[in-house]
C-alpha positions as CSV (number, residue, x, y, z in Angstrom):
1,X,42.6,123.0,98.1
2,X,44.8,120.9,101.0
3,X,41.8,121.0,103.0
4,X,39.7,119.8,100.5
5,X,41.8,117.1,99.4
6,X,42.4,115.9,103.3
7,X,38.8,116.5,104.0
8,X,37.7,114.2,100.4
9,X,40.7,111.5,101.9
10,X,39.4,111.4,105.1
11,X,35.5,110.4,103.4
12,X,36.4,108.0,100.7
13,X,33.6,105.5,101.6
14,X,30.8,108.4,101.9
15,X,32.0,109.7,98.2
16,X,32.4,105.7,96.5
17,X,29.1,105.2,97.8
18,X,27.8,108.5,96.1
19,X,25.6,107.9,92.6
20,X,26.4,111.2,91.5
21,X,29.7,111.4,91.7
22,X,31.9,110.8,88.6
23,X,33.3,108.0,87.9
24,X,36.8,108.7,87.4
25,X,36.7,110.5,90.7
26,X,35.2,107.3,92.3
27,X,37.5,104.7,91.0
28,X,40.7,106.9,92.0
29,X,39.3,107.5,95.5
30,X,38.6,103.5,95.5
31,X,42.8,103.2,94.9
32,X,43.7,105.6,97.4
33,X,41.3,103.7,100.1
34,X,42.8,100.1,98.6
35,X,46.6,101.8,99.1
36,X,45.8,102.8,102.8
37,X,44.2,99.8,103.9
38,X,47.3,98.1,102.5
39,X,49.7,100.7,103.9
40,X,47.5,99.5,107.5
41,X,48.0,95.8,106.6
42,X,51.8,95.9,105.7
43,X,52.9,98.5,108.6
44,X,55.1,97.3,111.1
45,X,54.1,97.0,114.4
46,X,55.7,98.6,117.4
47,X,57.6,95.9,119.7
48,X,56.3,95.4,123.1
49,X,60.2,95.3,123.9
50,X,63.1,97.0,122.7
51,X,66.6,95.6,123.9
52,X,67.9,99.0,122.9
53,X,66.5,100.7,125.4
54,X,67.6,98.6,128.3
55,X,71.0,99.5,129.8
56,X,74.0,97.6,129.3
57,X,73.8,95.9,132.6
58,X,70.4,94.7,132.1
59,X,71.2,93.6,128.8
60,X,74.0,91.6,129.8
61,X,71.6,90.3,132.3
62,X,69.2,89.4,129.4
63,X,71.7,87.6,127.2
64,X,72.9,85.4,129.7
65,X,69.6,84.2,130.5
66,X,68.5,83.8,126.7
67,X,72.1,81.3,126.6
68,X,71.3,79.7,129.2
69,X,67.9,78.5,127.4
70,X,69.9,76.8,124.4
71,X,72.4,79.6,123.0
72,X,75.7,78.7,121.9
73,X,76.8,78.8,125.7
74,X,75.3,75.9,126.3
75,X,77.7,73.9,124.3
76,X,80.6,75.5,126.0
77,X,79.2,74.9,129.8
78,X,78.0,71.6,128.7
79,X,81.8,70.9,127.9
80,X,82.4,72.5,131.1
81,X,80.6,70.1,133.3
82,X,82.0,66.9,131.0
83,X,85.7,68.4,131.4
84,X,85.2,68.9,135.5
85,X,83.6,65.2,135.1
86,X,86.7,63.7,133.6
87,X,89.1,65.7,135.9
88,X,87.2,63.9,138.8
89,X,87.2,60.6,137.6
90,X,90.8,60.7,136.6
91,X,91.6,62.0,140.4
92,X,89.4,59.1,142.1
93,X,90.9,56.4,139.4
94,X,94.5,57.4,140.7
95,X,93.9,58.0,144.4
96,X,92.4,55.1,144.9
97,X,95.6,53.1,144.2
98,X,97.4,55.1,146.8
99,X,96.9,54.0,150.3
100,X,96.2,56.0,153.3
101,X,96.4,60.1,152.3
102,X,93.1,60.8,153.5
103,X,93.2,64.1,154.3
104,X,95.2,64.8,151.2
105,X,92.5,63.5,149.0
106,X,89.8,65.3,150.8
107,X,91.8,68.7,149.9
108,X,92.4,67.6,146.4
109,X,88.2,67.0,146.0
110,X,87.6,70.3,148.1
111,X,90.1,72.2,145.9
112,X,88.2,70.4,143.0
113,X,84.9,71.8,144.1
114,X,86.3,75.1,144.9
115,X,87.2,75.5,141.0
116,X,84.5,73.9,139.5
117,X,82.3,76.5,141.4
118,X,84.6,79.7,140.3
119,X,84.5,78.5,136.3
120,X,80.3,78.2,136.7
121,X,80.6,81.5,138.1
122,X,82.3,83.2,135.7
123,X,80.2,81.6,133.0
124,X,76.8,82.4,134.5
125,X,77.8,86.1,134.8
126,X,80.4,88.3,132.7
127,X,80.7,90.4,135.1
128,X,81.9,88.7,137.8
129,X,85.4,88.6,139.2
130,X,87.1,85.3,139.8
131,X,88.1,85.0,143.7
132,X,90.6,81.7,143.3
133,X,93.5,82.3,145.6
134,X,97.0,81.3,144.8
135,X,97.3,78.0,144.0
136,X,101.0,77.3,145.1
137,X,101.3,73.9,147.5
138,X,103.3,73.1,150.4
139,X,104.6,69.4,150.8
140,X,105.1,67.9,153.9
141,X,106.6,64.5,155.0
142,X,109.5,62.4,154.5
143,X,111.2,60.9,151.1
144,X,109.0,58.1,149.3
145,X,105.7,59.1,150.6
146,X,104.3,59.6,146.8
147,X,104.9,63.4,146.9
148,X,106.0,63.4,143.1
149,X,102.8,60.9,142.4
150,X,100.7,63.6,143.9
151,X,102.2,66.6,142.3
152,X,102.2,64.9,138.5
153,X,98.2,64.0,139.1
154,X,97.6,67.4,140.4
155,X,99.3,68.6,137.0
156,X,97.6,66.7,134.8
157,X,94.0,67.8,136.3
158,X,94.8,71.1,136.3
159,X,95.6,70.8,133.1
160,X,92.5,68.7,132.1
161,X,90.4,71.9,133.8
162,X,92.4,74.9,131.3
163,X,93.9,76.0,134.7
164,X,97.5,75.0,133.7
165,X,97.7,75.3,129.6
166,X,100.8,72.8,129.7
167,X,100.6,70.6,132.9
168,X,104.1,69.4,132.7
169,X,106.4,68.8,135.9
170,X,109.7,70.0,136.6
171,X,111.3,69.0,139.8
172,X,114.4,71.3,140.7
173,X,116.3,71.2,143.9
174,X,119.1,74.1,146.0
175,X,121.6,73.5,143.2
176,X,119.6,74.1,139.9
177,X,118.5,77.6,141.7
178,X,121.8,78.5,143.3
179,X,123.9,77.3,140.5
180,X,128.0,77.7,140.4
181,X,128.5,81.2,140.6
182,X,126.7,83.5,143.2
183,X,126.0,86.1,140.8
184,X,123.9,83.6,138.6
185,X,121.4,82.7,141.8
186,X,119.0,85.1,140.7
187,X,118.9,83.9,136.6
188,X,119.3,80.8,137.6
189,X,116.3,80.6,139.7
190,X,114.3,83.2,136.8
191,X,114.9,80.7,134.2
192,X,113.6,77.3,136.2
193,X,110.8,79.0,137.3
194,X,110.3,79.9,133.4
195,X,110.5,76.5,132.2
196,X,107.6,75.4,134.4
197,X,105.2,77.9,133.4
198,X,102.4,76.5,132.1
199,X,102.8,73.4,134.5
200,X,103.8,72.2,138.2
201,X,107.4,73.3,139.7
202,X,108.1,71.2,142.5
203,X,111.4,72.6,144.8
204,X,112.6,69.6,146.6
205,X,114.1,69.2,149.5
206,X,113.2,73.4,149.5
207,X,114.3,74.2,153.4
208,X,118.2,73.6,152.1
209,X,118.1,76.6,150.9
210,X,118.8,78.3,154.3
211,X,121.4,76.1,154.9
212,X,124.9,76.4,154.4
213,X,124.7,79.2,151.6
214,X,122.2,81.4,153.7
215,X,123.0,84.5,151.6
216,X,122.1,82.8,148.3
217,X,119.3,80.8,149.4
218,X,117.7,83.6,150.7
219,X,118.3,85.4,147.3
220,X,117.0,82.5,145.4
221,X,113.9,82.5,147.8
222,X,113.2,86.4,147.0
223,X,112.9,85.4,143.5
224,X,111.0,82.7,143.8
225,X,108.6,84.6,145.8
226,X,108.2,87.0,143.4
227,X,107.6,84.6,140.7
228,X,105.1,83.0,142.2
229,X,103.0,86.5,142.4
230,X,103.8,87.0,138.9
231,X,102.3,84.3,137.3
232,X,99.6,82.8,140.0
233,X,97.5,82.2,137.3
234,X,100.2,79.9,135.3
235,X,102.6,78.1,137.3
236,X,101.3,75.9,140.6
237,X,104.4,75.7,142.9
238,X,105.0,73.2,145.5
239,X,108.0,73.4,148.6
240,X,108.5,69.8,149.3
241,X,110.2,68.6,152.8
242,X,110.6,67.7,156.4
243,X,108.5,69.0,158.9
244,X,110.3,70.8,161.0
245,X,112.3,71.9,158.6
246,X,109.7,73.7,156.2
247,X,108.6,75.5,159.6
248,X,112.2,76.8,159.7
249,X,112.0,77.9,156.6
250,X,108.5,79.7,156.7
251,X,109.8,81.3,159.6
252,X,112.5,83.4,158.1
253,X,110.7,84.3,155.1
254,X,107.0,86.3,156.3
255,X,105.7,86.6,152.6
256,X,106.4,82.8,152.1
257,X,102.7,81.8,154.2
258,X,100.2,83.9,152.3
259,X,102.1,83.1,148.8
260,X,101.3,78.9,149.6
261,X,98.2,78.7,151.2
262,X,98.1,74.7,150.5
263,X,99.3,72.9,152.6
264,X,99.6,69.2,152.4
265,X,100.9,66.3,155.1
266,X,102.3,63.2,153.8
């Protein structure tokens, strides 16, 4: 009987087409043939491409380059390119009033570029690691030479780029890290290096600390070191001085080099 039934199935249109036939038998073989040629019709075809199938690199791979056609990354790297635009004009509208500082502003632009380039990076591909070195500054040069100036514009960029959530400026000097008593050097350097997070901490005048009070200053630089490894990717911190006397002070501390790899000459 299953035979039969597949074999009548399988010849509708030789059996509709047959006078003799009944006619009950032909109008229900007529449905059947009208339900498969709509069950035909109405059947889903098989994709050419199934993302589920891909692995998860590839589809990561895939999904970036479907944003980058008009997904809702485009929005966010479009504000991207407008925030890195306004960063740049605000550093070429206030370095322009300041006279001289050549090589300083080429750094700054350089440093700009350098940043700019890391965030596209990072957008373009998930899985890449950012490379951005420490961003902690050295100072060099003597009083008035707009050293402050510089330090507050680098602030608010920074700031203008998401690299400093704050961009604020604190300017601390020996005595706010040394403090009264010599068992409060190392709190007392901990809590100003706390209340720049977010923002610029500019020691001034840093070399004093190996003077005079070399046990303590060299305390308060241990700290401050270790700080600045802590939270490289919150805090910018710049050593302000004298020539010869930041070398002085760069000699007697080795880690002090690779933790300020900026270095800028007033």
């Amino acid at each position: 009987a299953v035979l039969l039934s597949i074999h009548i199935y399988a010849n509708t249109n030789l059996i509709t087409r047959c006078r003799s036939a009944p006619r009950s038998v032909v109008h229900s073989l007529r449905r059947i043939r009208e339900r498969r040629r709509r069950h035909v019709l109405r059947a889903p075809r098989q994709p050419l491409f199934d993302i589920r199938r891909v692995g998860r690199s590839s589809q990561r791979g895939l999904k970036a380059i479907a944003l980058g056609f008009g997904g809702d990354d485009g929005g966010a790297r479009a504000r991207e390119r407008q925030s890195f635009a306004n960063a740049r004009s605000v550093l070429e509208s206030r370095l322009s009033t300041m006279v001289g500082l050549q090589s300083i502003k080429e750094h700054l632009y350089t440093l700009l570029d350098t940043l700019e380039m890391d965030q596209r990076r990072c957008a373009a591909m998930p899985e890449f690691v950012s490379q951005r070195s420490s961003m902690h500054m050295v100072f060099l040069g003597n009083p008035g030479t707009g050293k402050t100036a510089v330090a507050q514009l680098i602030a608010g960029v920074l700031n203008e780029l998401g690299v400093l959530r704050r961009g604020h400026l604190v300017v601390a000097k020996k005595d706010d890290l040394l403090g009264r008593y010599s068992n409060h050097v190392a709190r007392n350097t901990r809590a100003v290096v706390e209340s720049a997070l977010g923002g610029v901490l500019v020691i001034d005048e840093a070399y004093s600390l190996l003077q005079g009070e070399i046990e303590l200053g060299r305390e308060a630089i241990n700290v401050l070191v270790d700080m600045c490894y802590a939270h490289r990717d919150d805090l910018v911190v710049v050593l302000a001085g004298y020539d010869r006397a930041m070398a002085e002070l760069f000699d007697a501390n080795a880690g002090l080099a690779s933790r300020f790899p900026h270095k800028f000459a007033f």
